[in-house]
C-alpha positions as CSV (number, residue, x, y, z in Angstrom):
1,X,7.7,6.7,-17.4
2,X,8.2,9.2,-15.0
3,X,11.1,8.5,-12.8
4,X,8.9,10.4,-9.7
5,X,5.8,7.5,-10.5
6,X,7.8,4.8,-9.1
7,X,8.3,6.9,-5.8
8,X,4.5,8.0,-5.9
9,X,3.1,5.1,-6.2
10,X,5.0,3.2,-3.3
11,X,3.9,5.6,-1.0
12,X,0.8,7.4,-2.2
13,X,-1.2,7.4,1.4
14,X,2.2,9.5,2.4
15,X,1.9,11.9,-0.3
16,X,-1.6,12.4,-0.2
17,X,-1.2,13.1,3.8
18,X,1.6,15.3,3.1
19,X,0.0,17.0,0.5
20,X,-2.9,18.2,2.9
21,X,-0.7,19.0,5.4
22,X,1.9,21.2,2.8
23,X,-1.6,22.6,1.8
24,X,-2.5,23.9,5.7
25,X,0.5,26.3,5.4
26,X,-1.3,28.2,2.9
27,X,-3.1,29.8,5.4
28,X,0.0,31.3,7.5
29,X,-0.2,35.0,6.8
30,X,3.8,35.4,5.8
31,X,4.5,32.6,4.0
32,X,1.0,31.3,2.8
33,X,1.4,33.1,-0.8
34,X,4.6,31.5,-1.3
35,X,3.0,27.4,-1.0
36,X,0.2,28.3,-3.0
37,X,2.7,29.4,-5.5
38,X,4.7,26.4,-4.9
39,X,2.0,24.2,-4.9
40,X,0.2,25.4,-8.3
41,X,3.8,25.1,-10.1
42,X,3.9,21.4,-8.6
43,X,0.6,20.4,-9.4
44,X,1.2,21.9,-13.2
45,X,4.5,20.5,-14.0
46,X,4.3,17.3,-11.6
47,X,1.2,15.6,-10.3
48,X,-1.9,17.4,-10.9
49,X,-5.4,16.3,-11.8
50,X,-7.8,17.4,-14.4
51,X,-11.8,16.6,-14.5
52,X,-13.1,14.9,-16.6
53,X,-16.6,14.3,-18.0
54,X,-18.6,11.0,-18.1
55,X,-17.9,10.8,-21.9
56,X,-13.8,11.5,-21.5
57,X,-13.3,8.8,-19.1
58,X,-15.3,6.7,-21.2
59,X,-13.3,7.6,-24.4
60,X,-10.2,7.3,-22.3
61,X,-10.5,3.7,-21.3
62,X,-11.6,3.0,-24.8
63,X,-8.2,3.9,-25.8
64,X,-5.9,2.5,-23.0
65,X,-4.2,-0.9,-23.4
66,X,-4.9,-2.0,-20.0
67,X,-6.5,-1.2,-17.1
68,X,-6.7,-2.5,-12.8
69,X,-9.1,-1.9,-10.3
70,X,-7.7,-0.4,-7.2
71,X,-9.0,1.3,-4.0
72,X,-9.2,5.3,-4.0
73,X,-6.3,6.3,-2.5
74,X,-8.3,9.1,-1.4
75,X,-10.7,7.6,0.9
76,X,-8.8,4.6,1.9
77,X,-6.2,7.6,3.8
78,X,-9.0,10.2,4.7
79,X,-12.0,7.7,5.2
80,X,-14.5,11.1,5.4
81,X,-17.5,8.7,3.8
82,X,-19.0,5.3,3.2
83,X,-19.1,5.5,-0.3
84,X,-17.7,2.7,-3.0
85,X,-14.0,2.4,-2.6
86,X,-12.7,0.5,-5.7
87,X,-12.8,2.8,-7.8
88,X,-9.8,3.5,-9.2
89,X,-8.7,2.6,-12.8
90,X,-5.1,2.1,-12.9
91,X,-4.2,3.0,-16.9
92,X,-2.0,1.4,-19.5
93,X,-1.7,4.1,-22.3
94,X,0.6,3.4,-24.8
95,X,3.9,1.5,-22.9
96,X,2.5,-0.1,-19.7
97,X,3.3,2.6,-17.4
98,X,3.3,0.5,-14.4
99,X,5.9,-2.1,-16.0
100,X,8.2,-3.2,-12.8
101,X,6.2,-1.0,-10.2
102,X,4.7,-2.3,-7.2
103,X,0.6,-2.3,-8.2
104,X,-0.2,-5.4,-6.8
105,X,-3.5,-3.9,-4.8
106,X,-4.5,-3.6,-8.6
107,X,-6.6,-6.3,-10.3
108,X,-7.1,-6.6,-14.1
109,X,-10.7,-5.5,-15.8
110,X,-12.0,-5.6,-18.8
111,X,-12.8,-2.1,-20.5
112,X,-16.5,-3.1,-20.6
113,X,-16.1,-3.4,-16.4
114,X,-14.3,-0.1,-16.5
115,X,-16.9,1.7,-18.7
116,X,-19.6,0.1,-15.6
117,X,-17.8,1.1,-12.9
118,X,-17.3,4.9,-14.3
119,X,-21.3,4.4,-14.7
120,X,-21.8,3.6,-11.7
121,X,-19.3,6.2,-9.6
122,X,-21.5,8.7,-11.8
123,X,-24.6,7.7,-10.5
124,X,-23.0,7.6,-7.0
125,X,-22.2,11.2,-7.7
126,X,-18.8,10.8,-8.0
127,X,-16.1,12.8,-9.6
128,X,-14.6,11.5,-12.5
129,X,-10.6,13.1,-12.6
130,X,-7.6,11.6,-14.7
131,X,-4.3,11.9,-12.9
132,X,-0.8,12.7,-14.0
133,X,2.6,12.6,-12.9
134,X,5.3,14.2,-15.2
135,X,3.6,13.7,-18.2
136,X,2.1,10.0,-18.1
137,X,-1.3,10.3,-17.4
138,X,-1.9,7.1,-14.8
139,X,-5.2,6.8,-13.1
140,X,-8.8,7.7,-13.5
141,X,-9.9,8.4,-10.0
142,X,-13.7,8.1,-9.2
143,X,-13.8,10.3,-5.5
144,X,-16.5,11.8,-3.7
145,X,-16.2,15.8,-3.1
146,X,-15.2,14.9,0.8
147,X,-12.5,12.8,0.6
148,X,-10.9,13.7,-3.0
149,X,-7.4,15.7,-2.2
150,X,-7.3,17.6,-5.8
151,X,-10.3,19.2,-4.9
152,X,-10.2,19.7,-1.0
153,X,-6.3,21.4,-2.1
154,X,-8.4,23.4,-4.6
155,X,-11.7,24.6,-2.2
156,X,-10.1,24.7,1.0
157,X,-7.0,25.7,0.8
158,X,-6.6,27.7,-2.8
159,X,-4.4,25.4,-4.7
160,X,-6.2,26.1,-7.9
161,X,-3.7,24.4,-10.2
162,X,-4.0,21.1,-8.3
163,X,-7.5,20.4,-9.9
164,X,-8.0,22.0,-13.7
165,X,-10.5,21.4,-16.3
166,X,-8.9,21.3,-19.7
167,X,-11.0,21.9,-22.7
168,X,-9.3,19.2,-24.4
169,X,-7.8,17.1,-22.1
170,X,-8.4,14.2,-24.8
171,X,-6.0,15.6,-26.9
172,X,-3.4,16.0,-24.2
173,X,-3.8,12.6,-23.0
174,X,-3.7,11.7,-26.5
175,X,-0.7,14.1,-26.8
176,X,1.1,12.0,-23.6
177,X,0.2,8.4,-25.1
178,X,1.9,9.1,-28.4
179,X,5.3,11.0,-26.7
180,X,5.6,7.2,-25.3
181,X,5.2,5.2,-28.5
């Protein structure tokens, strides 16, 4: 596991506040170049997201060990709609990359309730993204385009690195899984 997880996960509605605010210095005309530069390297080498089709979340929770239900973190910080908030799968891969951290807002599904839930955020017209930290690919985040921060720090403020789509991000969560084994 990533030793930076632990931290991110105990205070995730900090980071995602501070990553909007980090983001609204992009727009300062000396120093904005620098953040977005900072930023992108960040979100590459630390905690970035990658979209993911209907199909690749599918295939992904068909190969995790485990999975929770959790809030977005997303819109339970920004609150910019009124759509479905548990929506968040919280993913085993390989080891149990949550083993002693603090998840208890998560609650334990079965992948056929995962697969539904991923059915149902698609209908909703939500976006389907898996998250990483370090390497360990943790979460599949359902968010709408309002609230979601990879994609606000991508459209809004130029932070194109913070939201990516891999042409085969299978193979690199595959990639991640087996580095753990």
């Amino acid at each position: 596991m990533h030793h930076s997880l632990g931290i991110y996960n105990s205070y995730r509605p900090l980071f995602l506040k501070y990553y909007i605010f980090q983001a609204k210095w992009t727009r300062l005309p000396l120093i904005g170049k620098l953040v977005r530069m900072v930023a992108d390297l960040y979100s590459r080498k630390g905690h970035g997201a990658y979209l993911l089709t209907l199909d690749e979340a599918n295939e992904i929770v068909d190969n995790s060990d485990g999975i929770a239900l959790a809030e977005c973190t997303c819109r339970t910080v920004f609150k910019n709609c009124e759509k479905s908030i548990n929506t968040e799968l919280l993913l085993s891969l390989g080891n149990n990359v949550f083993a002693g951290e603090n998840h208890h807002e998560g609650e334990q599904i079965t992948k056929e309730r995962a697969r539904e839930i991923l059915q149902q955020s698609h209908l909703d017209g939500l976006l389907h993204t898996i998250v990483k930290c370090g390497q360990d690919f943790y979460a599949i985040c359902n968010c709408c385009s309002c609230c979601c921060v990879p994609l606000r720090l991508k459209k809004e403020y130029g932070i194109g690195q913070a939201l990516v789509r891999h042409p085969n991000i299978l193979e690199k969560v595959k990639v991640g899984q087996a580095a753990k084994v």
